[in-house]
mmCIF file of the N, C-alpha and C atoms, coordinates in Angstrom:
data_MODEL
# 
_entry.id   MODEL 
# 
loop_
_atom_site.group_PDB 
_atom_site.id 
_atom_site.type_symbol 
_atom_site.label_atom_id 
_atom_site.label_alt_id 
_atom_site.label_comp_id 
_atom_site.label_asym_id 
_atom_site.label_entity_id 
_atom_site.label_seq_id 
_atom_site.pdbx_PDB_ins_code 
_atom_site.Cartn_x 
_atom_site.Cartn_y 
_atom_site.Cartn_z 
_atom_site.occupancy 
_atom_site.B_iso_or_equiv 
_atom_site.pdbx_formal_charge 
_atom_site.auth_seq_id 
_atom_site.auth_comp_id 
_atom_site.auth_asym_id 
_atom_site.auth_atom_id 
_atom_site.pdbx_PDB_model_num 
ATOM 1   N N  . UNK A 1 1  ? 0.853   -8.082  -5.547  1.00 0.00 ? 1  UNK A N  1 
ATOM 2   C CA . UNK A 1 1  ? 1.250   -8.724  -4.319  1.00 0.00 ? 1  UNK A CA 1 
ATOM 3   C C  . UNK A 1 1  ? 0.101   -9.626  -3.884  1.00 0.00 ? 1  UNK A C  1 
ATOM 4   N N  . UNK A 1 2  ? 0.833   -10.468 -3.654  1.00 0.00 ? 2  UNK A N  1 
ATOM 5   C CA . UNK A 1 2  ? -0.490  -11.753 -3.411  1.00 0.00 ? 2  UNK A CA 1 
ATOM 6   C C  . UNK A 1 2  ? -0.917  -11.898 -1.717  1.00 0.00 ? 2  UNK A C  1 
ATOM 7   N N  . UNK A 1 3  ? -1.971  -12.900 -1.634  1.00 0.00 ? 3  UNK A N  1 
ATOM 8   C CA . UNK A 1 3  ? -2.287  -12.635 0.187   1.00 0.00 ? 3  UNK A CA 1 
ATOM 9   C C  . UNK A 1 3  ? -0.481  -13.173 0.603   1.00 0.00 ? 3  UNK A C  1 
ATOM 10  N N  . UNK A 1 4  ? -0.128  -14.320 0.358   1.00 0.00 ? 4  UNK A N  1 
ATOM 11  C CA . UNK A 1 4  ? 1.475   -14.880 0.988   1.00 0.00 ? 4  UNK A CA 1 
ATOM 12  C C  . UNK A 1 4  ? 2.573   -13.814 0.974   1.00 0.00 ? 4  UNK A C  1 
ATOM 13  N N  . UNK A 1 5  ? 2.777   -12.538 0.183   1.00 0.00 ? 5  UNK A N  1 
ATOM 14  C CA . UNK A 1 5  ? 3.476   -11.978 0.278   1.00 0.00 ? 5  UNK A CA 1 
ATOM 15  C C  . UNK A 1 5  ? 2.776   -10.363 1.816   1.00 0.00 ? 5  UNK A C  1 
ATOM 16  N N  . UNK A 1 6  ? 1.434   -10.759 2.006   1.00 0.00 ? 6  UNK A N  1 
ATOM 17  C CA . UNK A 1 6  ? 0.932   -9.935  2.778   1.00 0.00 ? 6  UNK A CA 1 
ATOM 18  C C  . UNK A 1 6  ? 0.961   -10.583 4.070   1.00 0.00 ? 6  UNK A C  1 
ATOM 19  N N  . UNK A 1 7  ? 1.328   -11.625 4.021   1.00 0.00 ? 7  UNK A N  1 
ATOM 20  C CA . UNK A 1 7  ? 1.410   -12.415 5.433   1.00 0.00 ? 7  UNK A CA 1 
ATOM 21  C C  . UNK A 1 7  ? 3.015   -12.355 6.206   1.00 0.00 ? 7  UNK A C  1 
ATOM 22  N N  . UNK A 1 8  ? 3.749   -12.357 5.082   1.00 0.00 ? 8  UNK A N  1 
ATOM 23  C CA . UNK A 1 8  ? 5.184   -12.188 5.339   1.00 0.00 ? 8  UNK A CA 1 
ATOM 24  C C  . UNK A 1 8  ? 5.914   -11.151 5.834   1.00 0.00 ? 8  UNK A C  1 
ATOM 25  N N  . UNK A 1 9  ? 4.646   -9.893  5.555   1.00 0.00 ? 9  UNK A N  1 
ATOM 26  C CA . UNK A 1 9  ? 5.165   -8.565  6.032   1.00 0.00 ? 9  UNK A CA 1 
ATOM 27  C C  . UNK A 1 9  ? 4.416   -8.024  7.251   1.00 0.00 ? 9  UNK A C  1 
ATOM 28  N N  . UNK A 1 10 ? 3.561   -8.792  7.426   1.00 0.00 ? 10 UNK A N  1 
ATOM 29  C CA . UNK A 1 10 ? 2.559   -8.887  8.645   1.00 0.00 ? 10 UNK A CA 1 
ATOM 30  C C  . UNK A 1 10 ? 3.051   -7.947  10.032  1.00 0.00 ? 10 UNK A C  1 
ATOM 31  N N  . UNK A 1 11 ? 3.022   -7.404  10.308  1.00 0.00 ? 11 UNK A N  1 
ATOM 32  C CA . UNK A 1 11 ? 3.798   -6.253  11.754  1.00 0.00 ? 11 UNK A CA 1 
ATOM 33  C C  . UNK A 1 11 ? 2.662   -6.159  12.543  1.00 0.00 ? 11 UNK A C  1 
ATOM 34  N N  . UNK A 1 12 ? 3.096   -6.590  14.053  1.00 0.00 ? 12 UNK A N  1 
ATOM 35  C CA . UNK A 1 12 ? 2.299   -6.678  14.815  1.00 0.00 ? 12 UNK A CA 1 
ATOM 36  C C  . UNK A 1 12 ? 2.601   -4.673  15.540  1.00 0.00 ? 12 UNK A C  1 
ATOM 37  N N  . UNK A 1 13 ? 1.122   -4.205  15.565  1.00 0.00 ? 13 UNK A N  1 
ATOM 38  C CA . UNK A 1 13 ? 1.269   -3.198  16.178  1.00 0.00 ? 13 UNK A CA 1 
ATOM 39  C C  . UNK A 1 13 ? 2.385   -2.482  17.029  1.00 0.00 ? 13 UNK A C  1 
ATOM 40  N N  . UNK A 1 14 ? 2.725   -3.388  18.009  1.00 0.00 ? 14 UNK A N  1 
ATOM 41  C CA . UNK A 1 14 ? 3.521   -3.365  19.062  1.00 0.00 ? 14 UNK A CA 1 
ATOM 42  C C  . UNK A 1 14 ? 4.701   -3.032  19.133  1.00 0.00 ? 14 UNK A C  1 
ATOM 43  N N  . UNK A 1 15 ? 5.432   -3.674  17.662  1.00 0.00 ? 15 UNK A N  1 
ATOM 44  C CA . UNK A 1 15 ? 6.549   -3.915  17.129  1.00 0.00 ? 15 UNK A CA 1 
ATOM 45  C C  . UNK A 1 15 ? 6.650   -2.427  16.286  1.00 0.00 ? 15 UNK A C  1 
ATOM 46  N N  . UNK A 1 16 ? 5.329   -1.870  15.809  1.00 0.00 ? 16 UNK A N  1 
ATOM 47  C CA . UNK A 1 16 ? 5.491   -0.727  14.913  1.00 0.00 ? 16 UNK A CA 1 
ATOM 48  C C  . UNK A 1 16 ? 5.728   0.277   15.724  1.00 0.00 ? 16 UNK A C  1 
ATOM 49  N N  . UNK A 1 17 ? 4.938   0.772   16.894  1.00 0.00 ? 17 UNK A N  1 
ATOM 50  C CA . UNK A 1 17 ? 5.543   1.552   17.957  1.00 0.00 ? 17 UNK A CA 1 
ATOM 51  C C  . UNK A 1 17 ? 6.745   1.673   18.184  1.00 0.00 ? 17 UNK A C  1 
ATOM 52  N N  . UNK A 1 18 ? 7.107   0.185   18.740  1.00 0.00 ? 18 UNK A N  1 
ATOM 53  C CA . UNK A 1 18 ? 8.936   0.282   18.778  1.00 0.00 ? 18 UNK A CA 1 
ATOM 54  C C  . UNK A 1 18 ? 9.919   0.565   18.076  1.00 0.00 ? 18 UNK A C  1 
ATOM 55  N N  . UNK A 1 19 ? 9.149   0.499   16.732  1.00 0.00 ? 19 UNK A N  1 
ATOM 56  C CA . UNK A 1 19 ? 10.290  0.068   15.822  1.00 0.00 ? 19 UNK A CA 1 
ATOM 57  C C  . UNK A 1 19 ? 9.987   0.915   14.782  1.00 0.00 ? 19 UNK A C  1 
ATOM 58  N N  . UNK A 1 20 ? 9.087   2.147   14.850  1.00 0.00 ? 20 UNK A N  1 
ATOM 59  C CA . UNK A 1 20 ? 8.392   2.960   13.475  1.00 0.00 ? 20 UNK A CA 1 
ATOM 60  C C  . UNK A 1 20 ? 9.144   3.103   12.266  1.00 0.00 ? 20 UNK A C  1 
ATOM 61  N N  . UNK A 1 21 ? 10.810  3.512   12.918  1.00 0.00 ? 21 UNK A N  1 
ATOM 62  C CA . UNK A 1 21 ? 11.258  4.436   12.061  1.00 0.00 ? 21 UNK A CA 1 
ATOM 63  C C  . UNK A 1 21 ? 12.196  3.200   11.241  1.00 0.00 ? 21 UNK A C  1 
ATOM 64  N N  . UNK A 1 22 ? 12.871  2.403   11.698  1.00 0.00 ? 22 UNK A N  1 
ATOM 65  C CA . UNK A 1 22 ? 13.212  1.447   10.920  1.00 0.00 ? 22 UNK A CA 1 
ATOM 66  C C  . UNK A 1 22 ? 11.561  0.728   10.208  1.00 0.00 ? 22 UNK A C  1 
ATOM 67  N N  . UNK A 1 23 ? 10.817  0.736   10.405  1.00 0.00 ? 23 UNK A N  1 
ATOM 68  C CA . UNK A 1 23 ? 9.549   0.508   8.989   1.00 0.00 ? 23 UNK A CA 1 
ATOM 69  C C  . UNK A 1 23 ? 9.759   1.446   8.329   1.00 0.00 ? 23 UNK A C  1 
ATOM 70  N N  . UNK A 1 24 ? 9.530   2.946   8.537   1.00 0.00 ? 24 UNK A N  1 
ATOM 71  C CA . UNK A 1 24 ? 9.585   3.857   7.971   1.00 0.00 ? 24 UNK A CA 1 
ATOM 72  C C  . UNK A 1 24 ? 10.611  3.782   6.437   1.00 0.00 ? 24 UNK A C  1 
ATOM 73  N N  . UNK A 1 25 ? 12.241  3.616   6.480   1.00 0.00 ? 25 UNK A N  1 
ATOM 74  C CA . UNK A 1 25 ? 13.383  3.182   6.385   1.00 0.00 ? 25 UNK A CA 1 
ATOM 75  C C  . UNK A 1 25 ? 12.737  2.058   5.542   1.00 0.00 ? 25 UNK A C  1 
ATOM 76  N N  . UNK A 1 26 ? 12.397  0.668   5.679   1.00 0.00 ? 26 UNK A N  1 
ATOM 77  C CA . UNK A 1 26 ? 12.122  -0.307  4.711   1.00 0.00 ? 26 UNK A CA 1 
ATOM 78  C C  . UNK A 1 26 ? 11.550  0.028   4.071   1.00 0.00 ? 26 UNK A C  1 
ATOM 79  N N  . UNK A 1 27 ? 10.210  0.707   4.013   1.00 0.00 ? 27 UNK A N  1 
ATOM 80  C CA . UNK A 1 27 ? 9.184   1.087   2.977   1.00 0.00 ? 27 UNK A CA 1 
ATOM 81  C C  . UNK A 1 27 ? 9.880   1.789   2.305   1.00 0.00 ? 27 UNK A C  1 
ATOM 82  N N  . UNK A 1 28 ? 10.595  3.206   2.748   1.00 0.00 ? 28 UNK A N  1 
ATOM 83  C CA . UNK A 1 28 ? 11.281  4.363   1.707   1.00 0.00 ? 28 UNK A CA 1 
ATOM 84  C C  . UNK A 1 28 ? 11.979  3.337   0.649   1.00 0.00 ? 28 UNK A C  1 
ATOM 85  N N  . UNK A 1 29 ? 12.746  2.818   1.031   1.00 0.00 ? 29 UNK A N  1 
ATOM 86  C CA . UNK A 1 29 ? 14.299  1.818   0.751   1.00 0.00 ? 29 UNK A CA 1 
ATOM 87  C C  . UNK A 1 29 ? 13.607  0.529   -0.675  1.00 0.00 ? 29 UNK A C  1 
ATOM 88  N N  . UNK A 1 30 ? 12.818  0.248   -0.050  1.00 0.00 ? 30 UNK A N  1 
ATOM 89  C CA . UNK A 1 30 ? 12.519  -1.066  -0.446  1.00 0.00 ? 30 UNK A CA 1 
ATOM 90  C C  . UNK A 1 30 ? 11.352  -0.578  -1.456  1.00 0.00 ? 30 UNK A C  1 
ATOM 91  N N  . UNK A 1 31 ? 10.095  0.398   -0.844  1.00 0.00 ? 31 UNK A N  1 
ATOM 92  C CA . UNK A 1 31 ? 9.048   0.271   -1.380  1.00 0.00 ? 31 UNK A CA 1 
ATOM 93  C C  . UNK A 1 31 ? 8.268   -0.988  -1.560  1.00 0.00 ? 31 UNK A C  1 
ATOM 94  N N  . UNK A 1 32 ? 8.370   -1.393  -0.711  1.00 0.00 ? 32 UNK A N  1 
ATOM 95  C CA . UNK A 1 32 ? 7.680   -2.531  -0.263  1.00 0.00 ? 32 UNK A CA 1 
ATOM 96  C C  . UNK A 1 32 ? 6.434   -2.820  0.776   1.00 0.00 ? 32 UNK A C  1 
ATOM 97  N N  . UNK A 1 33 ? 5.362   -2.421  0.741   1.00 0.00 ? 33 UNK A N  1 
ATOM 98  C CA . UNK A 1 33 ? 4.442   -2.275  1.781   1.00 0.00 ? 33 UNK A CA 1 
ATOM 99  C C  . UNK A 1 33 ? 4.532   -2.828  3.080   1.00 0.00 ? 33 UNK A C  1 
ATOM 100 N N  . UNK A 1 34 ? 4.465   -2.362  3.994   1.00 0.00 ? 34 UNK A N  1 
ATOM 101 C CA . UNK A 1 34 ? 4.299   -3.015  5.786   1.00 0.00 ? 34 UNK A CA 1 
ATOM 102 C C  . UNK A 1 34 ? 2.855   -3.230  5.961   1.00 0.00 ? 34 UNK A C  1 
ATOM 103 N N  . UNK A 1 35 ? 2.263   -4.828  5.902   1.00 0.00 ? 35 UNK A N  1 
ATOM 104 C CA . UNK A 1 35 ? 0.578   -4.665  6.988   1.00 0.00 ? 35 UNK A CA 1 
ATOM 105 C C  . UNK A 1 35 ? 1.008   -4.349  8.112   1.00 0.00 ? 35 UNK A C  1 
ATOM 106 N N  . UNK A 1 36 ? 0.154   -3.342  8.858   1.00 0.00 ? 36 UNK A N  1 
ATOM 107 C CA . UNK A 1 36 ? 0.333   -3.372  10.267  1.00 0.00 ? 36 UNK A CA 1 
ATOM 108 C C  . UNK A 1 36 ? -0.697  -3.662  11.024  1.00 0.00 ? 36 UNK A C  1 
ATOM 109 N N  . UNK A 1 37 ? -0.674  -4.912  11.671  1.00 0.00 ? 37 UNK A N  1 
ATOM 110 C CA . UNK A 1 37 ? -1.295  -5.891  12.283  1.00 0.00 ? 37 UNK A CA 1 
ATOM 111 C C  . UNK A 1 37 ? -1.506  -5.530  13.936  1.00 0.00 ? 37 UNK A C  1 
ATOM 112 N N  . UNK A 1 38 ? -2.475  -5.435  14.429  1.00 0.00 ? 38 UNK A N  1 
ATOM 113 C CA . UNK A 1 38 ? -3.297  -4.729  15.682  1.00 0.00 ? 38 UNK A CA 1 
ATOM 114 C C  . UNK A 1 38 ? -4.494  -6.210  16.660  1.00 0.00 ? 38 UNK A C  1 
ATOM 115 N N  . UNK A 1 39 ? -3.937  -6.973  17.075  1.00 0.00 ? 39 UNK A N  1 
ATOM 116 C CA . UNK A 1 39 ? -4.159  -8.400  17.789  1.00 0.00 ? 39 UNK A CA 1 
ATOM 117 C C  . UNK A 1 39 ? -4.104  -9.262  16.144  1.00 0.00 ? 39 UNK A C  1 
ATOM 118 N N  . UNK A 1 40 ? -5.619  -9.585  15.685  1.00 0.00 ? 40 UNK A N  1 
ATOM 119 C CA . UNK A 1 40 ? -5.764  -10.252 14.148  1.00 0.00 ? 40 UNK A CA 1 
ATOM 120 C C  . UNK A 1 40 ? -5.848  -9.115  13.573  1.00 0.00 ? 40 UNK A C  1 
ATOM 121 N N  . UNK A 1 41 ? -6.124  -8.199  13.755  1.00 0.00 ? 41 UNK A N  1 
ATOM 122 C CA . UNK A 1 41 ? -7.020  -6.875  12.641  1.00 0.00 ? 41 UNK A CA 1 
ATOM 123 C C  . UNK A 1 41 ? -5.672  -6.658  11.679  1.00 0.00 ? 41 UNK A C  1 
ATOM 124 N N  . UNK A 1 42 ? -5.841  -6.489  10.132  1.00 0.00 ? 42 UNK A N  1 
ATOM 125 C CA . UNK A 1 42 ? -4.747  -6.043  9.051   1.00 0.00 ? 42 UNK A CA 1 
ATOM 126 C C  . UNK A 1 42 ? -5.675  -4.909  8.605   1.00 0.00 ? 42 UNK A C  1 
ATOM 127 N N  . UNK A 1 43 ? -5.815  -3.890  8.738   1.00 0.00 ? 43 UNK A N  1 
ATOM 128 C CA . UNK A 1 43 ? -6.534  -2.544  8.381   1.00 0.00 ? 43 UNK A CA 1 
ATOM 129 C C  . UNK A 1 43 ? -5.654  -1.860  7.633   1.00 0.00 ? 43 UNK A C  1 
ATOM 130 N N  . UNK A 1 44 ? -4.458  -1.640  8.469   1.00 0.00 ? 44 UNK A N  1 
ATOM 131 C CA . UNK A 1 44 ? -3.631  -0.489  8.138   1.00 0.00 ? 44 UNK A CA 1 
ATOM 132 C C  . UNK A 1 44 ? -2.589  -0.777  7.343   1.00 0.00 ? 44 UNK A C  1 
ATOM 133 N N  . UNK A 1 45 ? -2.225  -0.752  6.005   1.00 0.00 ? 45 UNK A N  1 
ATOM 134 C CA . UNK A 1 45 ? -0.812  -0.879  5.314   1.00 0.00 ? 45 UNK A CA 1 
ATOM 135 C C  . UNK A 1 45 ? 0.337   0.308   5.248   1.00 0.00 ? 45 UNK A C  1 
ATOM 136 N N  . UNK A 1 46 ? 1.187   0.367   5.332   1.00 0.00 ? 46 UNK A N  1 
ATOM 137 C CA . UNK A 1 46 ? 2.385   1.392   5.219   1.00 0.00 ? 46 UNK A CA 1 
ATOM 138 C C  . UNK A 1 46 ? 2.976   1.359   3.585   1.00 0.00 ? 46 UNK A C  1 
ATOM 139 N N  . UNK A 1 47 ? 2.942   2.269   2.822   1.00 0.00 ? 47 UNK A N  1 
ATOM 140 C CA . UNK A 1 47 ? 3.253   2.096   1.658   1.00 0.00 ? 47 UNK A CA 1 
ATOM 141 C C  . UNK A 1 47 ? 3.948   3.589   1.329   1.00 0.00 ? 47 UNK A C  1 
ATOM 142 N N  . UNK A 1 48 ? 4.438   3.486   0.297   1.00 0.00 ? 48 UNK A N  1 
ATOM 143 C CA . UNK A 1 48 ? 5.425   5.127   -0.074  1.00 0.00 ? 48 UNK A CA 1 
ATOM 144 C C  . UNK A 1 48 ? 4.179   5.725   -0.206  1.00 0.00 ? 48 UNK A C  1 
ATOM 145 N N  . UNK A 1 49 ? 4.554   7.153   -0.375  1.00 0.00 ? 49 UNK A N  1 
ATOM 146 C CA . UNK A 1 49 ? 3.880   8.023   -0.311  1.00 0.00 ? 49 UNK A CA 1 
ATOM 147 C C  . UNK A 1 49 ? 3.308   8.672   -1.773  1.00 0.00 ? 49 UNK A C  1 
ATOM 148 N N  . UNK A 1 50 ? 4.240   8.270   -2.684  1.00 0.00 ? 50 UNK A N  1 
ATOM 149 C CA . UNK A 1 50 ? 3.482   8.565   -4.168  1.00 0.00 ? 50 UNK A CA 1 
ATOM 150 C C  . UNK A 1 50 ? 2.575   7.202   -4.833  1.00 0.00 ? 50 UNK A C  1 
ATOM 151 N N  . UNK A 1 51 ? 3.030   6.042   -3.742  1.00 0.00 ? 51 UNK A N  1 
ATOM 152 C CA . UNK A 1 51 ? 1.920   5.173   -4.028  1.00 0.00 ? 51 UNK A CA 1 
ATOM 153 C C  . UNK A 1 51 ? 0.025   5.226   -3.652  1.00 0.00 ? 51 UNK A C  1 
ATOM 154 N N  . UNK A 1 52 ? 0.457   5.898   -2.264  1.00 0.00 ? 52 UNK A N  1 
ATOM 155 C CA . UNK A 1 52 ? -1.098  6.412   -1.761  1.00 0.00 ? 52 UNK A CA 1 
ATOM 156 C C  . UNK A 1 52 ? -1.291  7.806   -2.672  1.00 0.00 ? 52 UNK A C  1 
ATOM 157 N N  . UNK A 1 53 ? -0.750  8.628   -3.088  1.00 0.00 ? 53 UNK A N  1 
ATOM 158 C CA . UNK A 1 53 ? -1.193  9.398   -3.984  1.00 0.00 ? 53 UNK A CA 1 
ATOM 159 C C  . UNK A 1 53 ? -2.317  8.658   -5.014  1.00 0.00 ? 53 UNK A C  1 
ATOM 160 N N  . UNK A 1 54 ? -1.193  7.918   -5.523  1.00 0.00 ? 54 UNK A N  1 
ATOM 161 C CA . UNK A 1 54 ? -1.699  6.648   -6.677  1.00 0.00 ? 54 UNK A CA 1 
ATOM 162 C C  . UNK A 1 54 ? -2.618  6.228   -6.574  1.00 0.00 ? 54 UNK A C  1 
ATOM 163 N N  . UNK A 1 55 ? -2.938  5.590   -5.716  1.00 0.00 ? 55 UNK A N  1 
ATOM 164 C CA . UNK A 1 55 ? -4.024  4.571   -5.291  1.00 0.00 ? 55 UNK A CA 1 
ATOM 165 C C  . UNK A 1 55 ? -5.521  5.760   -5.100  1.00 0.00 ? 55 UNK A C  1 
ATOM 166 N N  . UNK A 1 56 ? -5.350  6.697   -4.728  1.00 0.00 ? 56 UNK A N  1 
ATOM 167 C CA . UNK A 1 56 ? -6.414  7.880   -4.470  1.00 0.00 ? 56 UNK A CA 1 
ATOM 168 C C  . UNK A 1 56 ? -6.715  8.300   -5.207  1.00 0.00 ? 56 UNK A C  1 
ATOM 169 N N  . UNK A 1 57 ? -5.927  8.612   -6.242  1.00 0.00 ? 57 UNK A N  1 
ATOM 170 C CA . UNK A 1 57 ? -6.328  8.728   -7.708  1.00 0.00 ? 57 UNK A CA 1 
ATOM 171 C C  . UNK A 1 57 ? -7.606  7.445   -8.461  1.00 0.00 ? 57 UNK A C  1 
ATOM 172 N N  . UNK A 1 58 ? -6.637  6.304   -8.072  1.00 0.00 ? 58 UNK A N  1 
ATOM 173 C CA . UNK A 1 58 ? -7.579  5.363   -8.178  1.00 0.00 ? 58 UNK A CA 1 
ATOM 174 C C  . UNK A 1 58 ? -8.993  5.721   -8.024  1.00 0.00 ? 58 UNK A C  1 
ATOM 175 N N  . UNK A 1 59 ? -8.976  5.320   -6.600  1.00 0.00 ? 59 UNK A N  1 
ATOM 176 C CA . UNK A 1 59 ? -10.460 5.545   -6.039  1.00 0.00 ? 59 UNK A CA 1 
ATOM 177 C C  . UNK A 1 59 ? -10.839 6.637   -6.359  1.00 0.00 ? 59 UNK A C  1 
ATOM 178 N N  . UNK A 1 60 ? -10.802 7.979   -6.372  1.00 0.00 ? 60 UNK A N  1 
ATOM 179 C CA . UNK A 1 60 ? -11.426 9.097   -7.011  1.00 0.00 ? 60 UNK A CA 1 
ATOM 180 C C  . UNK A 1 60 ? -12.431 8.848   -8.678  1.00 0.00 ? 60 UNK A C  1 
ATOM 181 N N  . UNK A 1 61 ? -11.306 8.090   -9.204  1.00 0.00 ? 61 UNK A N  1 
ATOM 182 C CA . UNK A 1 61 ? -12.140 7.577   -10.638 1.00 0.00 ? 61 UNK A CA 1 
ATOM 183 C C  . UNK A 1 61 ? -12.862 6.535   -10.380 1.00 0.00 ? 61 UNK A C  1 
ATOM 184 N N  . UNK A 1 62 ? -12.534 5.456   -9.867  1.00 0.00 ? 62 UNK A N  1 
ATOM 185 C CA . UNK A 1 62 ? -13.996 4.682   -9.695  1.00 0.00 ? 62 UNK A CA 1 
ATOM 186 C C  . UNK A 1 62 ? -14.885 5.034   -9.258  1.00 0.00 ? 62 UNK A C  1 
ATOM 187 N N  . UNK A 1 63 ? -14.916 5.773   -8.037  1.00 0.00 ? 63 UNK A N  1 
ATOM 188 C CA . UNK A 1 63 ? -15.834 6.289   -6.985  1.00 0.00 ? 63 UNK A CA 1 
ATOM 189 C C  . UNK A 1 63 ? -16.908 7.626   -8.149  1.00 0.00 ? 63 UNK A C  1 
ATOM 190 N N  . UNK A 1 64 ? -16.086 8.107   -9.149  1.00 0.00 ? 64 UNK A N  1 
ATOM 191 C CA . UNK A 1 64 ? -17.045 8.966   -10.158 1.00 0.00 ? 64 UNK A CA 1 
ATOM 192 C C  . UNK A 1 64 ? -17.396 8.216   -11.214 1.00 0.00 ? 64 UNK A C  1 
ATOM 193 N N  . UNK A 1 65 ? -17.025 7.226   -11.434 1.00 0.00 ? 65 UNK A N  1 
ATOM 194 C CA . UNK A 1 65 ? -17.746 6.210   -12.364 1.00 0.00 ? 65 UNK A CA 1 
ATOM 195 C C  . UNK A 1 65 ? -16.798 5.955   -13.830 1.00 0.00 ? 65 UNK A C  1 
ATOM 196 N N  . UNK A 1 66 ? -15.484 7.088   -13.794 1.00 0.00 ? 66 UNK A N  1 
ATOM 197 C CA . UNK A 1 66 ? -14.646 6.920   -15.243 1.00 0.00 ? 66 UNK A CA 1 
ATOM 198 C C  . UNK A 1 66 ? -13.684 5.587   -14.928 1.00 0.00 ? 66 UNK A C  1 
ATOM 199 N N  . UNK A 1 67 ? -13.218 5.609   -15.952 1.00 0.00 ? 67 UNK A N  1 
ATOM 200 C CA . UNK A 1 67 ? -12.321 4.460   -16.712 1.00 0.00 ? 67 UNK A CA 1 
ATOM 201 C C  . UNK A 1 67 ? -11.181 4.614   -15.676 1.00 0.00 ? 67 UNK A C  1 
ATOM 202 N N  . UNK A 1 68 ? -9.997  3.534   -15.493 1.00 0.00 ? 68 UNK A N  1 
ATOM 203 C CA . UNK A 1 68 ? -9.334  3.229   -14.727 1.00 0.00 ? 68 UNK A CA 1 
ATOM 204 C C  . UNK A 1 68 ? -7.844  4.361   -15.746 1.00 0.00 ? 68 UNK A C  1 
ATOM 205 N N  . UNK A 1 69 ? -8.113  2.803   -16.913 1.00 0.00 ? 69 UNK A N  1 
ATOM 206 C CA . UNK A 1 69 ? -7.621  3.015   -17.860 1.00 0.00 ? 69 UNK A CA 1 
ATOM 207 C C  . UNK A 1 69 ? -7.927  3.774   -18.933 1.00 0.00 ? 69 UNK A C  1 
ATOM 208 N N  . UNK A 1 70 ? -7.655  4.849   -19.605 1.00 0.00 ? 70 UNK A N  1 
ATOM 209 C CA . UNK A 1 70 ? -7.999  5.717   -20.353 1.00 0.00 ? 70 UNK A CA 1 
ATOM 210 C C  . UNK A 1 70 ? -7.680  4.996   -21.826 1.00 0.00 ? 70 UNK A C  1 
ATOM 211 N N  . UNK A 1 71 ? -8.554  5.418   -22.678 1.00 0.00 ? 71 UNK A N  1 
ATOM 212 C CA . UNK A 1 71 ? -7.764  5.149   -24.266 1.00 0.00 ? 71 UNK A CA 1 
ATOM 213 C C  . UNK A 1 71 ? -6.582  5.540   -24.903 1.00 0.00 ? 71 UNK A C  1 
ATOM 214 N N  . UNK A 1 72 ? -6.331  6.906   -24.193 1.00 0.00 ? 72 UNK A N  1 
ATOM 215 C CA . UNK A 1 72 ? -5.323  7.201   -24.608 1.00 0.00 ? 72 UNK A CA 1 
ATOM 216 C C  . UNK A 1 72 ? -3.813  6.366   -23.779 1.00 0.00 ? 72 UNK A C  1 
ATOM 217 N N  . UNK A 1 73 ? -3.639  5.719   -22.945 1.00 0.00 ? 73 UNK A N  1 
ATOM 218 C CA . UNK A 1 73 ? -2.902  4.677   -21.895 1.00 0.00 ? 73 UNK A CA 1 
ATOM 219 C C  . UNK A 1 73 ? -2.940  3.740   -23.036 1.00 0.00 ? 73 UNK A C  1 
ATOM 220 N N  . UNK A 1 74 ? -4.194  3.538   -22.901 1.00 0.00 ? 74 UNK A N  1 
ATOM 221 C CA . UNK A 1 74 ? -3.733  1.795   -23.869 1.00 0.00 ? 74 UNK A CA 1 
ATOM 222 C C  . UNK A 1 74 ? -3.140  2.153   -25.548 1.00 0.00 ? 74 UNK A C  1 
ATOM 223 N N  . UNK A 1 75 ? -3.329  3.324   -26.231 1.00 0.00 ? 75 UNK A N  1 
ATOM 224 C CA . UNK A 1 75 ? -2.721  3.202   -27.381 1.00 0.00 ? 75 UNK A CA 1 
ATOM 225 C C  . UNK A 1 75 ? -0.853  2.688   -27.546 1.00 0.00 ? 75 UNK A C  1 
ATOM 226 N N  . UNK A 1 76 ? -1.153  1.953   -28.389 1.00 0.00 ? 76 UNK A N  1 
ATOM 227 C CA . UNK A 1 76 ? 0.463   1.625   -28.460 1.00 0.00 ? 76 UNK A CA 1 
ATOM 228 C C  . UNK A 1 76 ? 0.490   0.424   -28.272 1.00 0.00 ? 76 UNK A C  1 
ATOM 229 N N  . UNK A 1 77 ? -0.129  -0.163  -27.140 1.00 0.00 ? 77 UNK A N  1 
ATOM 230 C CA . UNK A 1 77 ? 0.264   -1.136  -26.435 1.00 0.00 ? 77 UNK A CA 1 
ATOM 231 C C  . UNK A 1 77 ? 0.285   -2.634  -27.080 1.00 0.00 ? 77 UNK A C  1 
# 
């Protein structure tokens, strides 16, 4: 997802309050991330929930210094 597709989903705080559970509902549905936008600040993204699994996984291995990608992933390919 590129910055233009992060601008398009842009949610102003305000709107997420009001409106949580229909975000809630797009993300499940769509799997499509929500920024949620707080005056300019984009801090916070809304994403499924086996994606932040995902992503933590991520960071756990960089953050200890191993491979993203394992050798055994890339065989085949």
């Amino acid at each position: 997802m590129d910055e233009d597709d992060l601008e398009n989903f842009a949610v102003p705080i305000t709107h997420v309050r009001d409106s949580l559970g229909f975000y809630y509902q797009h993300v499940a549905e769509t799997e499509r991330p929500v920024v949620i936008q707080r005056y300019r600040d984009r801090s916070v993204v809304m994403v499924p929930l086996w994606e932040w699994r995902w992503l933590k996984q991520i960071e756990a291995k960089v953050r200890a210094g191993e491979p993203i990608i394992t050798e055994k992933e890339t065989d085949g390919h």
